[in-house]
C-alpha positions as CSV (number, residue, x, y, z in Angstrom):
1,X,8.7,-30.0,9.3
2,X,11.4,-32.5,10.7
3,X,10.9,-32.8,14.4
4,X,14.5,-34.7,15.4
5,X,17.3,-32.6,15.5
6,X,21.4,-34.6,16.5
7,X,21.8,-35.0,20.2
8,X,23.9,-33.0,22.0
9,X,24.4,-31.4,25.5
10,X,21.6,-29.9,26.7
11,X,23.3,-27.3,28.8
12,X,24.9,-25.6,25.0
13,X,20.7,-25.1,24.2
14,X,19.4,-23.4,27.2
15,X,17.3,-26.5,28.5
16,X,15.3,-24.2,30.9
17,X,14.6,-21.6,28.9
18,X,13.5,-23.3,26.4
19,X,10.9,-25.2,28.9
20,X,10.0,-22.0,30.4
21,X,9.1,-21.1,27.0
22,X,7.0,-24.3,26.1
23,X,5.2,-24.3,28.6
24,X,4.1,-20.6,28.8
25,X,1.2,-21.9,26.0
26,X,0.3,-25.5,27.7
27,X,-3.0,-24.2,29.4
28,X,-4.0,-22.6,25.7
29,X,-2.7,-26.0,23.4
30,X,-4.6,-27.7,26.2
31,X,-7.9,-25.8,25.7
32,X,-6.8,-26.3,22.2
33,X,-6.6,-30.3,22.1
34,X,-9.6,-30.5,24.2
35,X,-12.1,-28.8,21.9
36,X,-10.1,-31.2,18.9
37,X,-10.6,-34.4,20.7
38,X,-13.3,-33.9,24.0
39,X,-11.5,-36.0,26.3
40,X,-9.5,-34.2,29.1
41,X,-6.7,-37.1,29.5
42,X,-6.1,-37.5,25.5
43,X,-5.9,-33.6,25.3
44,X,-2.9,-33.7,27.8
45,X,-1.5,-36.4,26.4
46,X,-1.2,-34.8,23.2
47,X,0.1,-31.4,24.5
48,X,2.9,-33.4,26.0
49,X,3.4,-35.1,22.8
50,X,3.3,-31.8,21.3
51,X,5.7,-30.6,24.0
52,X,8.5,-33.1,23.7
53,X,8.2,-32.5,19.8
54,X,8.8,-29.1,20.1
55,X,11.7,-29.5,22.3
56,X,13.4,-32.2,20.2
57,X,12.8,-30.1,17.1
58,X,13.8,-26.3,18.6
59,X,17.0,-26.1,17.2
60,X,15.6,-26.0,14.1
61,X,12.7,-24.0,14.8
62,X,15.2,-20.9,15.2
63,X,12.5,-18.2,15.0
64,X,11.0,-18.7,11.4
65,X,7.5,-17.8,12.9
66,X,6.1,-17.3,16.0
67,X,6.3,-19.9,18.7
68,X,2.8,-19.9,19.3
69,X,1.5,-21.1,15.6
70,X,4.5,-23.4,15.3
71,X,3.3,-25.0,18.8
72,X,-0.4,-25.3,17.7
73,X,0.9,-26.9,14.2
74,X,2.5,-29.6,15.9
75,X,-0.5,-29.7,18.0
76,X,-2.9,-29.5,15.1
77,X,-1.0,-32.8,13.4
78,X,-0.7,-35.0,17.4
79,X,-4.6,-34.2,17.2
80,X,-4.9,-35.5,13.7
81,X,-2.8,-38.5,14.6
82,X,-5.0,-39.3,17.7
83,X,-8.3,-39.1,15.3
84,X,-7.7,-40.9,12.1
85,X,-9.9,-43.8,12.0
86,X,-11.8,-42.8,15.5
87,X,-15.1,-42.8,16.2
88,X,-16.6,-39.6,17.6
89,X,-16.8,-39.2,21.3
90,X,-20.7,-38.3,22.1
91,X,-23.2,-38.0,25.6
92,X,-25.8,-39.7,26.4
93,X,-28.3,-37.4,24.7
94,X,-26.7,-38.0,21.1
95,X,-27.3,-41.5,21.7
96,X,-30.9,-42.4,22.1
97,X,-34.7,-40.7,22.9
98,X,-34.7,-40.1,26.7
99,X,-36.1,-42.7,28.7
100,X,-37.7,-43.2,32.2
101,X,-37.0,-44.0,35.6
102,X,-37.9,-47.6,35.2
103,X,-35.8,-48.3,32.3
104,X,-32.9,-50.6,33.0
105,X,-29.5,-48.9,33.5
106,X,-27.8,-51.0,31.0
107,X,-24.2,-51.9,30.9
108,X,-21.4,-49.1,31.1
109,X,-20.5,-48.0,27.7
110,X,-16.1,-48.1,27.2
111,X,-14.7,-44.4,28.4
112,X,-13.8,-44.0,24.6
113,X,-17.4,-43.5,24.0
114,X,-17.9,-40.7,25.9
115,X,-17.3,-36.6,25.6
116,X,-15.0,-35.8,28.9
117,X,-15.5,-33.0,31.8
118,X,-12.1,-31.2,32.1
119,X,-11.0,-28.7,34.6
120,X,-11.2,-24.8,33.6
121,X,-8.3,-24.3,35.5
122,X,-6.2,-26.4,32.8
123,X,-7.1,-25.4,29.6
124,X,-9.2,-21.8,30.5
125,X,-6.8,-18.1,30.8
126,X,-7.4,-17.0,33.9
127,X,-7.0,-13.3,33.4
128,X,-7.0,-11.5,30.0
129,X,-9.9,-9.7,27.9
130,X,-12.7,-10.4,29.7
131,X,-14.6,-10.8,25.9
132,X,-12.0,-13.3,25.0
133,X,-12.3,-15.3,28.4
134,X,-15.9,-15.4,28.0
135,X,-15.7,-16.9,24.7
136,X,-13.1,-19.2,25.7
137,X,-15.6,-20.3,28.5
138,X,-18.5,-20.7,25.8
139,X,-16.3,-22.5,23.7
140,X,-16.1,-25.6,26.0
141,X,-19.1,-26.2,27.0
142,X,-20.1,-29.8,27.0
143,X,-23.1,-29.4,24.2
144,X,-20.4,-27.4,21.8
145,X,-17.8,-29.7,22.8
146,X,-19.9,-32.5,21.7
147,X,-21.3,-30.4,18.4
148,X,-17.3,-30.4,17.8
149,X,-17.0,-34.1,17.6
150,X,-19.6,-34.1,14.4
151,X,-17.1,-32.4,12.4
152,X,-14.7,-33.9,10.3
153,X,-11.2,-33.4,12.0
154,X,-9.7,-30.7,9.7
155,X,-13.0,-28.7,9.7
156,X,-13.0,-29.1,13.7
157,X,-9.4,-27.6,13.5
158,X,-10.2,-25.0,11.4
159,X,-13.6,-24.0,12.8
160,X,-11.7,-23.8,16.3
161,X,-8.9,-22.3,15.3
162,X,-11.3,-19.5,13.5
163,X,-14.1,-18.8,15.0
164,X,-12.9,-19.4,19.1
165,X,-9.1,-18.2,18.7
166,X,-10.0,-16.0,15.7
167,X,-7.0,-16.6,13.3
168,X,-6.7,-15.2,10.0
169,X,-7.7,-17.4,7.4
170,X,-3.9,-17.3,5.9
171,X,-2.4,-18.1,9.4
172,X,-4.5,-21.2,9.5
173,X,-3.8,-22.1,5.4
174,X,-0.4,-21.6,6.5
175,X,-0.7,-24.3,9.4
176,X,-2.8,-26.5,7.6
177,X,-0.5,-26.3,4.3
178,X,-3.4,-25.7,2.4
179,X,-5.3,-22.2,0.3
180,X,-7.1,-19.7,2.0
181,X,-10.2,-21.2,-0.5
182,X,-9.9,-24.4,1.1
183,X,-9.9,-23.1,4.5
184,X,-13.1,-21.2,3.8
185,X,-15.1,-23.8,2.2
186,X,-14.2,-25.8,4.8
187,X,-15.2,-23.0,8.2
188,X,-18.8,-22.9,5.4
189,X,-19.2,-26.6,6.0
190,X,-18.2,-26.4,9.6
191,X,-20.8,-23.5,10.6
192,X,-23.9,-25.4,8.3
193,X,-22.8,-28.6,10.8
194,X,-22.5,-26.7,14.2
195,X,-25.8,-24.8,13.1
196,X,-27.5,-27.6,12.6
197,X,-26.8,-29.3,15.7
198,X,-29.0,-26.5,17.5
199,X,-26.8,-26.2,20.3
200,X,-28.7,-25.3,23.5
201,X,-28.0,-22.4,25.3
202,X,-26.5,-22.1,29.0
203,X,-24.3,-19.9,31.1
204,X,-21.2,-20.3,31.7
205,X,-19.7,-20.4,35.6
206,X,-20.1,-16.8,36.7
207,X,-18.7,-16.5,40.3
208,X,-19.4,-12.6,40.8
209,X,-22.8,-13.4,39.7
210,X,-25.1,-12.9,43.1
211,X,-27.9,-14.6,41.1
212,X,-26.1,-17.6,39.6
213,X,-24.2,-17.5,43.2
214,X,-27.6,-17.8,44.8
215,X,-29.0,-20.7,42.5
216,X,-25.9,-22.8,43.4
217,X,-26.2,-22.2,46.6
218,X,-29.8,-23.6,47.0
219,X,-28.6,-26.4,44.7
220,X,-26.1,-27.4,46.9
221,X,-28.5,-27.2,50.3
222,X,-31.5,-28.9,48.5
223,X,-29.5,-32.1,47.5
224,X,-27.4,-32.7,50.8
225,X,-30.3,-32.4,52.5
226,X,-32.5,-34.3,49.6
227,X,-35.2,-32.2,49.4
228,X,-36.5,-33.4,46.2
229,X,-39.3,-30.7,46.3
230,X,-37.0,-28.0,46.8
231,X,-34.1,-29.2,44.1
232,X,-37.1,-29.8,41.4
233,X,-38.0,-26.7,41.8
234,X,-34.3,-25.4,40.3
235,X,-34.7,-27.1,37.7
236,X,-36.7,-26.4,33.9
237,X,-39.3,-28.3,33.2
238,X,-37.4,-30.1,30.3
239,X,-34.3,-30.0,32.4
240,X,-31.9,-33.4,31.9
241,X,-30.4,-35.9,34.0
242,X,-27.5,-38.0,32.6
243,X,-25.2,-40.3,34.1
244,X,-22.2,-41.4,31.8
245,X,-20.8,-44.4,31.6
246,X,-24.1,-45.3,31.6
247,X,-26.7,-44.7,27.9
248,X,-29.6,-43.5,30.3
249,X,-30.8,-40.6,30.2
250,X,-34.0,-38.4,31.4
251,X,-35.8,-35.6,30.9
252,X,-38.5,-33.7,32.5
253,X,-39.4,-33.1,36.5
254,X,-41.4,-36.6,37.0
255,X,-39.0,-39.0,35.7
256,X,-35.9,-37.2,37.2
257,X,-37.9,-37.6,40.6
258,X,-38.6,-40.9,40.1
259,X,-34.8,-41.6,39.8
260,X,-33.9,-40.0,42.6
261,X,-36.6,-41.3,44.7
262,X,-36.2,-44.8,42.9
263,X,-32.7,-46.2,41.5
264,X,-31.0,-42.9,42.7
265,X,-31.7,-43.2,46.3
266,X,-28.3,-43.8,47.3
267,X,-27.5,-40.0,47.1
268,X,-29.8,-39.2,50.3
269,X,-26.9,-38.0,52.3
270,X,-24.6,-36.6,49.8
271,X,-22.1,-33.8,49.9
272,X,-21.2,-31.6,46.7
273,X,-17.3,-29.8,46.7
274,X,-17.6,-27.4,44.1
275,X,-15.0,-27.1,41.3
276,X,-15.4,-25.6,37.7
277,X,-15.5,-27.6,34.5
278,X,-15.8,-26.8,31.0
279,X,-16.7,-23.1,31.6
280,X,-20.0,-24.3,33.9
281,X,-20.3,-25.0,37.9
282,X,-19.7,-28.7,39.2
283,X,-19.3,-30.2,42.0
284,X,-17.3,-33.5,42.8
285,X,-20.6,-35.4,44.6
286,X,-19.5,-37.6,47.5
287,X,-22.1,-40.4,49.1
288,X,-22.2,-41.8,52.2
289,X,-19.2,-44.5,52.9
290,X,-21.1,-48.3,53.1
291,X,-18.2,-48.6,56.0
292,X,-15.8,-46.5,57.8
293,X,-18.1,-43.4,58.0
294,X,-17.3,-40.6,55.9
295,X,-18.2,-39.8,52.1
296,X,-16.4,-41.4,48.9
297,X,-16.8,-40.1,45.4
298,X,-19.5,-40.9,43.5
299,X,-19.7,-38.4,40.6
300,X,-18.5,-35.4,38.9
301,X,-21.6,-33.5,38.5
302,X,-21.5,-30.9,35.6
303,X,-24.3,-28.3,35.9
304,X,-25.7,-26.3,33.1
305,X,-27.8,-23.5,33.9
306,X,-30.2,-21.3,31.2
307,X,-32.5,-18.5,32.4
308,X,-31.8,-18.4,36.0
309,X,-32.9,-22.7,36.1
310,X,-30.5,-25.6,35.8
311,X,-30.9,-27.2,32.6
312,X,-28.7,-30.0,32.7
313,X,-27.1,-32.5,35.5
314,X,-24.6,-34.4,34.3
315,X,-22.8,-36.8,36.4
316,X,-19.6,-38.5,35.6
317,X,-19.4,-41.6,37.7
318,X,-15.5,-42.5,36.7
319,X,-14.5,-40.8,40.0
320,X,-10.9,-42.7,39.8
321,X,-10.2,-40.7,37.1
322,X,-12.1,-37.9,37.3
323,X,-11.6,-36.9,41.4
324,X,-7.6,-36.7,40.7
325,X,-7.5,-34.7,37.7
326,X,-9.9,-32.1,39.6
327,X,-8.0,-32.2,42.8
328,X,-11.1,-33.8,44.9
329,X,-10.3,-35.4,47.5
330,X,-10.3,-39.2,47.9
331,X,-12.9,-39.4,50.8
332,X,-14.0,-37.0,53.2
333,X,-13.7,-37.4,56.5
334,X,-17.0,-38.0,59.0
């Protein structure tokens, strides 16, 4: 579809409907983008993309199908754009074994390395079917997110667009501008793939929850106080501990302790703001200021809870990019 349409006076086209329209489904292409390329700042950038196609190409669109699949087609084709010739964003764990607490750190890995957090509040419906917003929650998880990035990009697009938004398989044959054959074979492939990965289980962020409510809660107390005692006992046995930009990673109560006894020390003294991200509690993590007083950021932490335990901490350390798009503050006062 041609996107450029002859300029003319924006005033004749209804410039603020038009927006108003666009941008009732930029938290969905959003979610959308995200799942296609697991990084929160390229999946904005392409909705805008996506956005400012749409609005240069809307006076031809003139109602020939629905908005919506017309928006996530230009979506789908930014998202395909952004990928070709890529390599896959991943965590820590896809990387290498786990290792202990006296392994080096190693150097930072590039931020194109890495699978992203990103917000709920930006790419998640906040009201709706309560099903449907608890599989959009599952569906951006960090481990499915990352299981995701091991598909090629029209199987990710079509897997997505089947499974978690539950299109027909014509509606998507139709976007793709290929055969309802094709688009099955390729959702087979996809599933063998995602199966395969053996994606853990966890819950997803369940504020009404008194027992999840309860386990944060003691979370939160046992690290600004650093009772290491208390905050291992949260965790599963086998629970990890990873710390992009950085390959390291641990598993298991010792080494994790050793860490934060160790290397990790610096956190004695923290403070934990909560926030949501990808469908799971997190907390932006501020340590003490070296000067000034106060607490700066340190990390995004991303928790992932199973069976009443946390399974997973994962903190971000890119604060300057992170804090902002979360709305943390910059420091905290003393």
């Amino acid at each position: 579809m041609s996107e450029a349409v002859p300029a003319q006076d924006t005033t004749t086209r209804g410039s603020e409907d038009v927006e108003l329209r666009l941008e009732r489904h930029r938290t969905e292409l959003t979610g959308y983008c995200y799942r296609m390329l697991g990084s929160a700042f390229e999946a904005e950038d392409a909705v805008q993309e996506t956005m400012v196609r749409a609005w240069k190409a809307y006076d031809r669109f003139e109602g020939r199908s629905a908005l919506r699949s017309w928006l996530y087609r230009i979506a789908t084709n930014v998202c395909l754009d952004i990928l070709g010739g890529k390599e896959r964003r991943t965590r820590p764990m896809d990387l290498s074994s786990p290792q202990t607490a006296a392994s080096p750190l190693g150097p930072p890995l590039p931020e194109v390395t890495w699978i992203e957090p990103m917000p709920d509040s930006r790419m998640l419906p906040t009201d709706g079917d309560p099903a449907e917003v608890a599989v959009a929650r599952e569906s951006v998880r960090l481990a499915f997110i990352a299981a995701l990035q091991h598909l090629a990009p029209r199987q990710r697009a079509v897997l997505i667009l089947r499974e978690v938004l539950a299109w027909k398989a014509s509606e998507v044959a139709e976007l793709l501008d290929t055969t309802v054959a094709s688009v099955n074979s390729a959702l087979q492939r996809a599933r063998a793939t995602i199966a395969s990965s053996d994606i853990a289980s966890t819950d997803t962020a369940r504020p009404m929850d008194e027992e999840q409510r309860a386990l944060l809660a003691r979370y939160v107390d046992a690290f600004e106080r650093y009772d290491l005692d208390s905050l291992t006992s949260l965790l599963h046995e086998d629970a990890t501990l990873s710390m992009p930009p950085y390959e390291l990673w641990l598993r298991g109560h010792p080494d994790i302790l050793e860490w934060l006894t160790g290397p990790g020390h610096g956190c004695r003294g923290s403070r934990l703001v909560p926030v949501t991200a990808n469908g799971s509690p997190a907390f932006g993590q501020y340590r003490p200021a070296a000067v000034g007083g106060g607490h700066e950021p340190w990390a995004l932490q991303v928790i992932e809870v199973s069976d009443g335990r946390i399974a997973g901490l994962n903190s971000f350390l890119d604060t300057a990019r992170l804090f902002p798009l979360f709305g943390l503050a910059p420091r905290l006062d003393p």
